[in-house]
C-alpha positions as CSV (number, residue, x, y, z in Angstrom):
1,X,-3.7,-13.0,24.4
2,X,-1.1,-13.8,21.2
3,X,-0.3,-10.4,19.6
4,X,1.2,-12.5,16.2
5,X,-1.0,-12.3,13.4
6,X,-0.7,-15.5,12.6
7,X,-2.9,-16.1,15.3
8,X,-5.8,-14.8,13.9
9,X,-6.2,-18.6,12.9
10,X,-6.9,-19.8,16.2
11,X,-8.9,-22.1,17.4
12,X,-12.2,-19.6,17.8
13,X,-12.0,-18.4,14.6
14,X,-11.8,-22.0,13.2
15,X,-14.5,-22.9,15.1
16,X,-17.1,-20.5,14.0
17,X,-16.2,-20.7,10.4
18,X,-16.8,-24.7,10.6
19,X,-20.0,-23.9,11.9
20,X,-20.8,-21.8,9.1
21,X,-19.7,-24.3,6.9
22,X,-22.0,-27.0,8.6
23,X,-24.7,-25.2,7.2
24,X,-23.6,-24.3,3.5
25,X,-21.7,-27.2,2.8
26,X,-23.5,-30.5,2.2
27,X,-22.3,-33.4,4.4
28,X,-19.7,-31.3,6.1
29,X,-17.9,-33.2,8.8
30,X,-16.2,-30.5,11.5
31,X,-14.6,-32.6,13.2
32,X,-13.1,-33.9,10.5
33,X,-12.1,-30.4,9.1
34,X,-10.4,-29.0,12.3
35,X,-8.4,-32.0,12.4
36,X,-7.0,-31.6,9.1
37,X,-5.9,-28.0,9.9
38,X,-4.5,-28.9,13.2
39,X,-1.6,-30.6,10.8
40,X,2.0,-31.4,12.8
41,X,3.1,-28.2,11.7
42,X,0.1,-25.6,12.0
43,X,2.1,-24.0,14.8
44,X,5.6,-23.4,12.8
45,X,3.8,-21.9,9.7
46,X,3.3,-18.2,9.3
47,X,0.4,-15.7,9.0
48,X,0.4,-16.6,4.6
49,X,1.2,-19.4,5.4
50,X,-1.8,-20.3,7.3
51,X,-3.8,-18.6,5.0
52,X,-2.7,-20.7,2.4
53,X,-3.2,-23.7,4.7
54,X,-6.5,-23.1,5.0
55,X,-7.3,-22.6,1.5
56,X,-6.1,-26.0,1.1
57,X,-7.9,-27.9,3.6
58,X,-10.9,-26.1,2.9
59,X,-10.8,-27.6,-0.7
60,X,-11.0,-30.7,0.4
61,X,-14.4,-30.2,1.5
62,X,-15.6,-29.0,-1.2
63,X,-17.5,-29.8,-4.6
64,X,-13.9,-30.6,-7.4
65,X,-16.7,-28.7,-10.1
66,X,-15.3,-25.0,-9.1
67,X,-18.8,-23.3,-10.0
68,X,-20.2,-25.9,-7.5
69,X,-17.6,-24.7,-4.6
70,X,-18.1,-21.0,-5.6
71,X,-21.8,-21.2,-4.9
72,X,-21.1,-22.7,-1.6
73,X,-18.5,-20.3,-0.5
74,X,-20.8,-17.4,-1.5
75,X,-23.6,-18.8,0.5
76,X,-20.8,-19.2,3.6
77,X,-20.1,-15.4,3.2
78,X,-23.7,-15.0,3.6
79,X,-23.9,-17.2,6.5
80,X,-21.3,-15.2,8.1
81,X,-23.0,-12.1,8.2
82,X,-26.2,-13.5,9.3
83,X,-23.9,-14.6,12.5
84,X,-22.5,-11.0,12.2
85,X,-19.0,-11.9,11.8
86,X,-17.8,-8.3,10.3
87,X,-16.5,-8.3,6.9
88,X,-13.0,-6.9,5.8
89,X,-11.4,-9.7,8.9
90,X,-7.8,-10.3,7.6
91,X,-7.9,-13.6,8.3
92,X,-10.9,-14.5,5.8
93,X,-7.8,-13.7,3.0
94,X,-7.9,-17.2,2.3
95,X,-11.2,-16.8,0.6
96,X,-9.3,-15.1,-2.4
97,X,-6.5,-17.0,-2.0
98,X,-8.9,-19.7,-3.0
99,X,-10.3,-17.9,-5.8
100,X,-6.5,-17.4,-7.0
101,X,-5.5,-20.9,-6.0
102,X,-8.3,-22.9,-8.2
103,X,-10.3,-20.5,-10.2
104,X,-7.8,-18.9,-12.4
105,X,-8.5,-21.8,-15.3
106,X,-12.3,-20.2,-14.9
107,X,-12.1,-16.9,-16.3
108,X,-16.1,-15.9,-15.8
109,X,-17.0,-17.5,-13.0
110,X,-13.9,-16.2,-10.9
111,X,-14.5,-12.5,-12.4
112,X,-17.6,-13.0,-10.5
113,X,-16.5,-14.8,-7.9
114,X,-13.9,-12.0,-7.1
115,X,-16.2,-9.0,-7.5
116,X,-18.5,-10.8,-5.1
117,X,-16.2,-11.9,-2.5
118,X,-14.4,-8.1,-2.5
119,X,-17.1,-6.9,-0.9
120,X,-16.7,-9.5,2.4
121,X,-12.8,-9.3,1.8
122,X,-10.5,-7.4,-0.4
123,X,-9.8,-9.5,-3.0
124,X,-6.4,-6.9,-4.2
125,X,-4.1,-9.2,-3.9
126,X,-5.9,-12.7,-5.5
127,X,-6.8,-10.3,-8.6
128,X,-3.4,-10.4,-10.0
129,X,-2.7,-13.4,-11.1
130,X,-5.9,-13.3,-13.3
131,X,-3.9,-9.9,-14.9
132,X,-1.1,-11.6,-15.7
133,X,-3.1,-14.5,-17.2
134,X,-5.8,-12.8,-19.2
135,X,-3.8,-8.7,-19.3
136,X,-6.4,-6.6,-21.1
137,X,-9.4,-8.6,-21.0
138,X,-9.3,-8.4,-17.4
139,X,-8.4,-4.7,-17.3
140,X,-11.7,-4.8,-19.2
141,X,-13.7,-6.0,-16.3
142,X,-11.8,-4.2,-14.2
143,X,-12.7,-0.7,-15.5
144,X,-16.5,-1.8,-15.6
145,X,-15.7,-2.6,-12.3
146,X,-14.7,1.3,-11.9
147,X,-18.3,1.8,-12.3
148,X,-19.8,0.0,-9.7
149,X,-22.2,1.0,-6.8
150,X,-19.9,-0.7,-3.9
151,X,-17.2,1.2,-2.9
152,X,-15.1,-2.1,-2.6
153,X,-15.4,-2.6,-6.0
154,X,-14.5,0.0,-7.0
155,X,-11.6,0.1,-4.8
156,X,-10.6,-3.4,-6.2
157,X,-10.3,-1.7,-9.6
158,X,-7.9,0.9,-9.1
159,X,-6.1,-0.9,-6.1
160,X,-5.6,-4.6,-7.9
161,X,-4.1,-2.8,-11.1
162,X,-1.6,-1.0,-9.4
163,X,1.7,-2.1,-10.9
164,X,3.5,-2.3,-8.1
165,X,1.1,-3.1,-5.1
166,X,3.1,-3.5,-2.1
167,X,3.7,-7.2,-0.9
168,X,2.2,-8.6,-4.5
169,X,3.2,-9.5,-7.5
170,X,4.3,-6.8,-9.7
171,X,2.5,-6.2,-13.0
172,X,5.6,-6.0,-15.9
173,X,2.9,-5.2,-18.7
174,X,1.5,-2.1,-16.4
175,X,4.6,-0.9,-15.3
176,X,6.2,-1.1,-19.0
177,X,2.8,0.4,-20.3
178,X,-0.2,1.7,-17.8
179,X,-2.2,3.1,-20.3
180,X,-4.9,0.4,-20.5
181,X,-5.5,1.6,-16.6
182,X,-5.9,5.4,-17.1
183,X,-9.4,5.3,-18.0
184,X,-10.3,3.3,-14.6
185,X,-8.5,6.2,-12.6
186,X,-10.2,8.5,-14.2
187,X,-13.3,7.0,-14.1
188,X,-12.6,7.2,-10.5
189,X,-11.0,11.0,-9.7
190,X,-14.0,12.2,-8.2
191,X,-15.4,9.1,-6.4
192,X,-17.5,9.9,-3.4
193,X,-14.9,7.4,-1.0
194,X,-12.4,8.7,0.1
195,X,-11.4,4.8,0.5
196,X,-11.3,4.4,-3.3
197,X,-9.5,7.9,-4.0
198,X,-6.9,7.4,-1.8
199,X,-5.7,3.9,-4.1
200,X,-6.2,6.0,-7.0
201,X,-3.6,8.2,-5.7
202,X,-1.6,4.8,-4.9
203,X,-1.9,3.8,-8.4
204,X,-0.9,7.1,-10.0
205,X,2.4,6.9,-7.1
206,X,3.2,3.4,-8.7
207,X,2.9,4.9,-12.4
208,X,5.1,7.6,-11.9
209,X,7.9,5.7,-10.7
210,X,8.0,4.6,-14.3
211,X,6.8,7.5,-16.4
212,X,6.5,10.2,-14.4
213,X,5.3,12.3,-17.4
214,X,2.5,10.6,-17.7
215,X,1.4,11.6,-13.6
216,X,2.6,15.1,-14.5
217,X,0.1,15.2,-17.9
218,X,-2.6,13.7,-15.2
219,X,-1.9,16.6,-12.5
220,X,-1.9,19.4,-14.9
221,X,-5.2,17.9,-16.7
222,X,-7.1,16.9,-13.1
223,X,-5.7,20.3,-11.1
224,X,-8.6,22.8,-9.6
225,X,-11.1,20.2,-10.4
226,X,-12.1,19.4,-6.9
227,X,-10.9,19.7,-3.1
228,X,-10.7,15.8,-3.4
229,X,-9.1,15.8,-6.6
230,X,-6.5,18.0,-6.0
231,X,-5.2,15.4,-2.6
232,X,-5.2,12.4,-5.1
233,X,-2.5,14.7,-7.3
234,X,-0.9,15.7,-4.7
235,X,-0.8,12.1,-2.7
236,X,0.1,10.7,-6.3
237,X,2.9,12.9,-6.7
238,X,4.8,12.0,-3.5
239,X,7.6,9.9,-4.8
240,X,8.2,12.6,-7.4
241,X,8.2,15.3,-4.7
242,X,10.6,13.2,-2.9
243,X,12.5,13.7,-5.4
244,X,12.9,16.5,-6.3
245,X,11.5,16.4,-9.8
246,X,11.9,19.8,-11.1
247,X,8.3,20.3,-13.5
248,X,6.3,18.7,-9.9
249,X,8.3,21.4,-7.9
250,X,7.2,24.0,-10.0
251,X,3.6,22.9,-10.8
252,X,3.2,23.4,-6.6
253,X,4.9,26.6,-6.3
254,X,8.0,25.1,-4.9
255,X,11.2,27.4,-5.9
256,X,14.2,27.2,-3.1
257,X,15.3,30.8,-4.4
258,X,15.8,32.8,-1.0
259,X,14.6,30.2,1.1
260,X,17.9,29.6,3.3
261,X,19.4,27.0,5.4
262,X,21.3,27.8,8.6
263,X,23.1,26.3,11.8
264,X,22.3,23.0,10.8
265,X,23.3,20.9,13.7
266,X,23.6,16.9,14.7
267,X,22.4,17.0,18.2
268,X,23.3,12.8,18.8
269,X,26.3,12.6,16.6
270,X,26.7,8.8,17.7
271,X,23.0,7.2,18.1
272,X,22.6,3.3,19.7
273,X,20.2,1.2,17.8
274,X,17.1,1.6,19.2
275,X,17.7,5.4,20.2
276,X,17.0,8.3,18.0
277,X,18.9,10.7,16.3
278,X,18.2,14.1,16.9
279,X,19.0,17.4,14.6
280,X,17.9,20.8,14.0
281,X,18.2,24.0,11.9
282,X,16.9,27.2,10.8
283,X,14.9,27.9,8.2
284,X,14.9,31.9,7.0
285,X,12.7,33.1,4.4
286,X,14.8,35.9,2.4
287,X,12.3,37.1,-0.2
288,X,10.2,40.0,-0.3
289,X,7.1,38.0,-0.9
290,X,5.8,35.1,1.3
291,X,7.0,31.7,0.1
292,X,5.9,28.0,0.0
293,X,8.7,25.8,1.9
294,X,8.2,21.9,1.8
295,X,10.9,20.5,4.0
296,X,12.3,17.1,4.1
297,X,15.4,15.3,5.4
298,X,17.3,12.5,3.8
299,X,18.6,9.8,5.4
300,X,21.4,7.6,3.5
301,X,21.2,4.4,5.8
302,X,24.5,2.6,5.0
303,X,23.8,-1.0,3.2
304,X,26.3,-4.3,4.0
305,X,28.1,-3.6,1.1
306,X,29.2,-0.2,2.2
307,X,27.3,1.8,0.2
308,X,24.4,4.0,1.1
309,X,20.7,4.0,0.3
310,X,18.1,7.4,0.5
311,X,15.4,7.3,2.3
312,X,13.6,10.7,2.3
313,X,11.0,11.8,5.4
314,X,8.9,15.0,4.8
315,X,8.8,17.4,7.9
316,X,6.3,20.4,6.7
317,X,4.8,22.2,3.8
318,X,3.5,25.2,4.6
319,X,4.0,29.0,3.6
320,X,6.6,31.4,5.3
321,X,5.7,34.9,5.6
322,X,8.7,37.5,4.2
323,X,11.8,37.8,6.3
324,X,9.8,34.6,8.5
325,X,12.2,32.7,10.6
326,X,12.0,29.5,11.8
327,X,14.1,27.3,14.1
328,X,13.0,23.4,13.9
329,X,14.3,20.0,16.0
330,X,13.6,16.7,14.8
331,X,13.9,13.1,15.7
332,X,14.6,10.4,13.3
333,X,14.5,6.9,15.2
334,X,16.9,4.0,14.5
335,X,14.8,0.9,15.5
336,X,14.6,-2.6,14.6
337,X,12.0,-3.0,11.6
338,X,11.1,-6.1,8.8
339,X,11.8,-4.4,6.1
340,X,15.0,-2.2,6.6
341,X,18.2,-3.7,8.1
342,X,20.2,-1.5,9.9
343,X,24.2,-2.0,9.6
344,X,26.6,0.3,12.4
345,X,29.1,2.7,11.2
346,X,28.8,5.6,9.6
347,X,25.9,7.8,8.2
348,X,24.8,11.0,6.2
349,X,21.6,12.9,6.9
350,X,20.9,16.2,4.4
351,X,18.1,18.6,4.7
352,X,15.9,19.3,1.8
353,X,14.5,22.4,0.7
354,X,11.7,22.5,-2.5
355,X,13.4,19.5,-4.1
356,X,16.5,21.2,-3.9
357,X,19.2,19.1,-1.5
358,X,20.8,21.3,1.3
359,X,23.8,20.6,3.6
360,X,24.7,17.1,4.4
361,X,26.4,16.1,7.8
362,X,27.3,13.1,9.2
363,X,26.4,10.8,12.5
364,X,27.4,7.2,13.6
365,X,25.1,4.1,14.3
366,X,26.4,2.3,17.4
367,X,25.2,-1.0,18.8
């Protein structure tokens, strides 16, 4: 069986969607339908691609009046889960991409459309475009949609106005300005999903890579409120724990006074791609009192040009007792991904301490 996910649109799965369709769609010829998606070049194109594909072909079948086509898509949804085809399948992500593709002329309906369709598939991505086009009316809907009894709603209101949603278009209104979204987080700080609160703390991550100040007003004003409440801050506040903003630091107890740094060692001082690099130190609390530590490490991966980017990797947060000693080994590994590229030569690596950015050594990336 094909691990690519590209191959979630395979032959079953376009199979058992035209037999869906068969039955909400007037007239609708399979055969006819699985031969336009088996195009000469199905099997070069991608996992969007295909997606995309799909949307396409699947147009073609239906009514050219979009309220028409939205009626019938909604009633295959409806089919599907009758045949109890599970809902939140990535490859049904060419239903929004449909919604995005043809609807965003048709404010209303696709609102609907999209608050509807969410709740089969996320619809996080295909909600975008209609921000871009319509900006504050749609962060309208979007915070009524803040207040809605699905969870995936809801989830579609924080999540699709993040301003920087990984993989999607970026929102340059929100991240120049995100105060037209505050009142859809906070509608949504205590929600009972943890599904929901988790891309609230997303949302506030993206914000305060832009105006921090305005995540640090948020943690001040949400802190003690709630078990759950206090993880979105704290989740929210990642990237300005990684680093090392000072008024974060200190808002979570996190002071590097006394806390000291010993016998750091490079273990693999020359590491193959593919290997790992392996490191430890000690970690001594010097104070009278017991003492929160958060420790990290830094990596600064060197880019084609020479020059080196940061990359920080949190190890523990915990507290040390007074006069508490610790001795810690750690593995960082240097593999093949997507979305890093890996160049040889050498490499820094630097411990962190509260924020506060310790001894730096060096190690080489072999082939």
């Amino acid at each position: 069986m094909s691990s690519l996910l590209k191959d979630l649109y395979s032959p079953t799965f376009y199979n058992r969607l035209a037999d869906a369709l068969v039955i909400t769609v007037p007239d609708f010829d399979k055969s006819k339908f699985i031969k336009k998606i088996y195009t000469s070049g199905f099997e070069s194109k991608e996992l969007k691609e295909r997606m995309e594909h799909t949307a396409v072909v699947l147009h073609q079948f239906l009514p050219n009046d979009y309220p028409q086509a939205i009626a019938l898509i909604k009633k295959t949804i409806s089919q599907l889960r009758i045949e109890g085809i599970g809902e939140d399948g990535l490859a049904y992500m060419f239903i929004p991409d449909y919604l995005e593709k043809y609807g965003i002329n048709h404010f209303e309906e696709s609102v609907e459309a999209l608050e509807f369709v969410t709740q089969f598939v996320s619809c996080e991505f295909a909600v975008r475009p209609f921000i871009l086009k319509y900006e504050v009316k749609m962060i309208q809907k979007m915070n009524n949609w803040s207040l809605h009894t699905s969870h995936k709603v809801r989830r579609l209101a924080s999540e699709g106005s993040r301003p920087r949603l990984p993989w999607a278009m970026g929102i340059p209104f929100l991240k120049k300005d995100p105060t037209s979204i505050l009142p859809i987080l906070e509608n949504l700080k205590k929600d009972p999903s943890e599904y929901v609160r988790r891309s609230v703390a997303n949302n506030l991550n993206d914000i305060a890579k832009d105006h921090p100040q305005i995540v640090m007003d948020i943690a001040k004003r949400w802190s003690g409120l709630g078990t759950e409440t206090d993880a979105i801050i704290k989740h929210g506040s990642r990237t300005l724990l990684k680093q090392g903003h000072a008024e974060i630091l200190k808002h979570y107890g996190l002071d590097d006074k006394g806390i000291s740094l010993s016998n750091f060692k490079i273990l693999t001082p020359e590491v193959n791609i593919g290997g790992s690099l392996s490191f430890s130190f000690i970690i001594k609390n010097e104070n009278l009192t017991e003492q929160k530590v958060r420790l990290e490490y830094a990596i600064y991966y060197k880019k084609q040009n020479g020059q080196n980017t940061k990359k920080v990797y949190k190890i523990s947060e915990r507290i040390y007792p007074a006069h508490a000693e610790v001795s810690i080994i750690r593995k960082q590994k240097f593999v093949l991904i997507t979305t890093r590229k890996l160049h040889l030569g050498d490499h820094q690596i630097s411990i962190i301490i509260n924020g506060s950015e310790k001894e730096i050594s060096y190690f080489e990336l072999m082939a």
